[in-house]
N, C-alpha and C positions, 0 to 999 in steps of 0.2 A: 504494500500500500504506500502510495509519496506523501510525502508530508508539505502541507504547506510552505513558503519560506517568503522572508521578508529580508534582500540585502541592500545595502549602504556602506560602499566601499570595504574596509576591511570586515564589516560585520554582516552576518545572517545568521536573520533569527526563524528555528524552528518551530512552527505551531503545534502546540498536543493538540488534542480533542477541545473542540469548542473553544477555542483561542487557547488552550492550557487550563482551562479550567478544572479546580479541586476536584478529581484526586489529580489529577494530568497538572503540566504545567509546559512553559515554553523553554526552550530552547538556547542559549543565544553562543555563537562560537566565533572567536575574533581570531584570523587570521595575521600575525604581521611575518616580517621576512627572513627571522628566527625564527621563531614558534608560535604554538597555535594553542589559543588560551578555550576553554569551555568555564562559563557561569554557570554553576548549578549542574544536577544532571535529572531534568525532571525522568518520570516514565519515557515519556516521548524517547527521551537516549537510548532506550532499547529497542527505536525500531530505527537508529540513523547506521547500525554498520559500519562501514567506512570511514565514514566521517567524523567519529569518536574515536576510530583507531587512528586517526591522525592528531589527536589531542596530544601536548604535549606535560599541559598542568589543569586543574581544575578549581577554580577559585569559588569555594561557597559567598555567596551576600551574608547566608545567614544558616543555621540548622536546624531544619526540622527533615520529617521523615521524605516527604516529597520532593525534595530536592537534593536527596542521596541516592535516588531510587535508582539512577545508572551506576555508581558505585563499584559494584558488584564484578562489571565485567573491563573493569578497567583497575586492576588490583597493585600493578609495576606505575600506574602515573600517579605525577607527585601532587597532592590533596591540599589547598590552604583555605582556611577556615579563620574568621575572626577571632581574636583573644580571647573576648568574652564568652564566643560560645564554642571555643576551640573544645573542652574537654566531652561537651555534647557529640561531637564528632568523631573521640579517638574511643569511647567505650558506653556500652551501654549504660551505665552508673551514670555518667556524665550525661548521657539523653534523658535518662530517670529525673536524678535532678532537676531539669531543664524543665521538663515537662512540671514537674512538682504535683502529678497526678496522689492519689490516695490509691496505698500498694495494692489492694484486688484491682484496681483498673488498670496496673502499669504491667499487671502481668497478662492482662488481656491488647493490651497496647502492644507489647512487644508480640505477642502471634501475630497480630494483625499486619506490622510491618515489614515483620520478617515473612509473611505471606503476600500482600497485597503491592510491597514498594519494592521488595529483594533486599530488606536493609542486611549491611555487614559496618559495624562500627570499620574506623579508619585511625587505629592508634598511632601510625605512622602519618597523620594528619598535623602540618606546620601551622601557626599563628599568625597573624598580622595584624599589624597596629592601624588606627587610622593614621590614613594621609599615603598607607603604602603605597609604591607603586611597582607596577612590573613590564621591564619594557622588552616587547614581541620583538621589534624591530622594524621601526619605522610607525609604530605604531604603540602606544602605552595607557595603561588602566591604572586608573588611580581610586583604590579606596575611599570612600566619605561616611563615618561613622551615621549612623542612621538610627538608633534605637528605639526600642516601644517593643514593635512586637516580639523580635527577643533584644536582650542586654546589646549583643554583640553586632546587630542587623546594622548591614553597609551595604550605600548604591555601590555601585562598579561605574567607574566613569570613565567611558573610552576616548581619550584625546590623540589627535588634533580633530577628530569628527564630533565629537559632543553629543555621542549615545550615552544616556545615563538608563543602565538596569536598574529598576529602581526595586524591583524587587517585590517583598508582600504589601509593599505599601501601593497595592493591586489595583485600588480604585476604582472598585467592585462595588456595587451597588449593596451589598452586606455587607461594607464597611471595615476601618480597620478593626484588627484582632489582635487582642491582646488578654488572653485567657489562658497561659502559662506559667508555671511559676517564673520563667523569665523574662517576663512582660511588664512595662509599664505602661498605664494613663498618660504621667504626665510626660514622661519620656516622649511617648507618640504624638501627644502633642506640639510639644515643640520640634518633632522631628518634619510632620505638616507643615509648620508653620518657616521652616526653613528650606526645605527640600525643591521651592520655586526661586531659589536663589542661584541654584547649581547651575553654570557655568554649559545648559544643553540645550540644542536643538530639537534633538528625537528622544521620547521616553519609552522602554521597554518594561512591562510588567509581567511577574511570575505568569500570573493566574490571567484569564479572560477576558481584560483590556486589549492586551497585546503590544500592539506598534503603535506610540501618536504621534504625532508629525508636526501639529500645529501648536502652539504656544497658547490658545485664547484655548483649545480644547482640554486642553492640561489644566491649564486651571481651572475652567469650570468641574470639570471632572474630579479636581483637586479639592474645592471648595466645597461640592454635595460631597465628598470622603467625610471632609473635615467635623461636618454637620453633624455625623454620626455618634461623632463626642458626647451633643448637646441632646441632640432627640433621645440617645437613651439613658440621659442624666433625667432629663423631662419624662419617662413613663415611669422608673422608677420615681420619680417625688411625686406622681400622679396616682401610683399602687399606693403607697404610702399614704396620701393624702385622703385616701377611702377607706385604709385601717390600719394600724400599726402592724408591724409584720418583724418577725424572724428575717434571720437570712436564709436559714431552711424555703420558710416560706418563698421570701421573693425568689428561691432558685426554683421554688417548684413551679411558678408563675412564667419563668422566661422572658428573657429578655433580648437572647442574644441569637437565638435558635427557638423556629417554629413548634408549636407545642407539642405538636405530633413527631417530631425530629428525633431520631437515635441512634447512638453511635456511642462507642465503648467511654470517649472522654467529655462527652456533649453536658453531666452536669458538674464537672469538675472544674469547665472551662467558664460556665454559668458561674460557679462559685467565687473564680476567678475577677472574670469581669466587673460583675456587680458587688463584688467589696473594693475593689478598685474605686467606683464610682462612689459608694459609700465613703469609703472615708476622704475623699476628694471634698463630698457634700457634706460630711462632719467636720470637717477642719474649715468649710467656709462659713460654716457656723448657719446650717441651711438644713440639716437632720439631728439631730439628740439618739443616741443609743441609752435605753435606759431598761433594766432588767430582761436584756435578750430582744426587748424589741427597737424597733426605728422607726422611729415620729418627724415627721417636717418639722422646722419652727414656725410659726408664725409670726408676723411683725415684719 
């Protein structure tokens, strides 16, 4: 079966299924006169052949399971992974943590991956700091710390062409994610709120987006992401404002995923997110925790 593809001089980018859409993801593999770099290795990597056997290194933005998923069959190329979430990368312990799931789920997580993605941790996985750069020849990627949805999450910024992988900051109509233990709100936040500064022409996303080309389409697209902060600061103080609730409760209420929605980590990442937003909205002095429950203020 071919696969889609989108190039711009040293860069093309592979489409998975439905632009890369979760579980799939895209592609992206930069060419220069030395070497030949791969972002990520979504699914999609296991139907490109060739064109992974010519890779010379593999640079993750960030770790999670989906973007290990080629991995597998590329065992002798050398693996660089952000500091932050380098130890996610080199052992399963390290993706445990990451995840920061509740142990019956991380042993149902680990079948799942090791079944559905091909994962094989990458201990022989090197670090990089922001600002690194690696140059192909004639062509060079430079790191830009990116954080929120994990610690260590970095665009890949291909210069002198000004492709920026921007990674899971996907710009997906669900919105960012950030329901890991390695995740932050406010990190994401300001990670939006900078990420239109970057020094690009063309933006490349993991997941569904794809390829955008236009600068006013980025940021509109940027701007309803952004939203997504607020709209679900606003249901939960809306749950709340109709009765005081647990966080049991508001996780059983959802927030973040359709009611009907399941999957092995789906209320861990619940629990995740919306204590995120809880104490964002207790520290602005906007919810009161008081004997297990959480109350708006009013005034």
């Amino acid at each position: 079966m071919s696969v889609p593809t989108f190039t711009l001089g040293p860069v093309t980018v592979y489409f998975g299924e439905k632009s890369g859409k979760y579980p799939d993801g895209n592609q992206v593999v930069v060419r220069g006169r030395d070497a030949t770099a791969a972002f990520d290795t979504p699914l999609v990597a296991n139907r490109l052949g060739p064109v992974l056997d010519a890779v010379d290194l593999v640079i993750l933005g960030h770790v999670h399971e989906d973007h290990m998923a080629g991995l597998h069959r590329m065992p002798a190329v050398r693996v660089f992974a952000p500091k932050l979430d380098l130890a996610a990368a080199q052992s399963w312990d390290g993706l445990a943590r990451h995840y920061g799931y509740r142990r019956q789920v991380l042993a149902e997580m680990r079948a799942k991956i090791e079944r559905d993605f091909h994962y094989v941790p990458r201990p022989d996985a090197i670090g990089y700091p922001d600002g690194h750069v690696w140059n192909l020849g004639g062509v060079q990627v430079r790191a830009v710390h990116m954080p929120g949805h994990t610690a260590g999450h970095c665009v890949l910024l291909v210069e002198p062409e000004g492709v920026a992988f921007i990674g899971d900051i996907d710009l997906t109509g669900f919105g960012p994610y950030y329901g890991d233990g390695c995740s932050s709100l406010a990190a994401f936040r300001q990670t939006v709120d900078r990420i239109a500064d970057l020094p690009a022409r063309t933006w490349v996303t993991s997941h569904h987006k794809g390829v955008i080309t236009e600068r006013a389409r980025f940021l509109e697209l940027l701007n309803a992401f952004r939203e997504k902060f607020d709209l679900r600061a606003q249901s939960i103080l809306g749950a709340l404002a109709a009765q005081p609730r647990s966080l049991d409760a508001l996780v059983s209420h959802r927030f973040l995923y359709p009611p009907g929605y399941q999957d092995v980590y789906i209320e861990d990442a619940e629990r995740k997110t919306i204590l995120e937003h809880l104490d964002e909205l207790v520290a602005a002095g906007r919810v009161a925790l008081s004997e297990g429950f959480y109350r708006p203020v009013s005034g």
